[in-house]
C-alpha positions, 0 to 999 in steps of 0.5 A, spaced: 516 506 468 510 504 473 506 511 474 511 516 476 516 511 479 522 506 477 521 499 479 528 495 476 526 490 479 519 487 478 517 482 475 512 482 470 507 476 467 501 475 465 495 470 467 491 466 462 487 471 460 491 476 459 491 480 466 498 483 467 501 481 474 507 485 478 510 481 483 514 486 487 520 485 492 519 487 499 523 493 499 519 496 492 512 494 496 514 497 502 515 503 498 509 502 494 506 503 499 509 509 503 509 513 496 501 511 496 500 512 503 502 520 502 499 521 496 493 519 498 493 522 506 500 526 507 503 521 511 508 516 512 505 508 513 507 509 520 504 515 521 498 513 518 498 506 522 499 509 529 493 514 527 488 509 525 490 504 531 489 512 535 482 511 532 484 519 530 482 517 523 475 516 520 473 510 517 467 513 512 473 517 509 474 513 502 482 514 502 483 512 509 478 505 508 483 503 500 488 505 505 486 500 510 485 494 505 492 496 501 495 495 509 490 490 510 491 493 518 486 489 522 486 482 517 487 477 522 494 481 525 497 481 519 501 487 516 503 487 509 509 491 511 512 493 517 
């Protein structure tokens, strides 16, 4: 079990300190990401994408900054999922 959810798929290691590191696929970061996203605010990813680029969303909201940097939205045009 991780938190609520299975993930059957990833993959668990372990750097030279100790300090776990999960490597998810694709399709279980995506879901990660959506299950994170409404916990946090209520919305999907792509809700919460379309209402930030909107600027509808306000910056000094903690949840919506952690949210920023888990999607990495505005990092050099990189997305960390679609």
């Amino acid at each position: 079990m991780w938190g609520r959810y299975h993930v059957a798929t990833m993959i668990v290691t372990e750097t030279a300190a100790g300090t776990p590191v999960i490597d998810l696929t694709p399709e279980e970061y995506a879901a990660h990401l959506e299950r994170e996203t409404q916990a946090a605010i209520g919305m999907s990813v792509a809700e919460f994408r379309r209402a930030y680029a909107a600027g509808e969303l306000e910056d000094g909201d903690v949840a919506v900054d952690q949210l920023v940097g888990l999607l990495r939205i505005g990092q050099n045009g990189h997305n960390a999922a679609a």
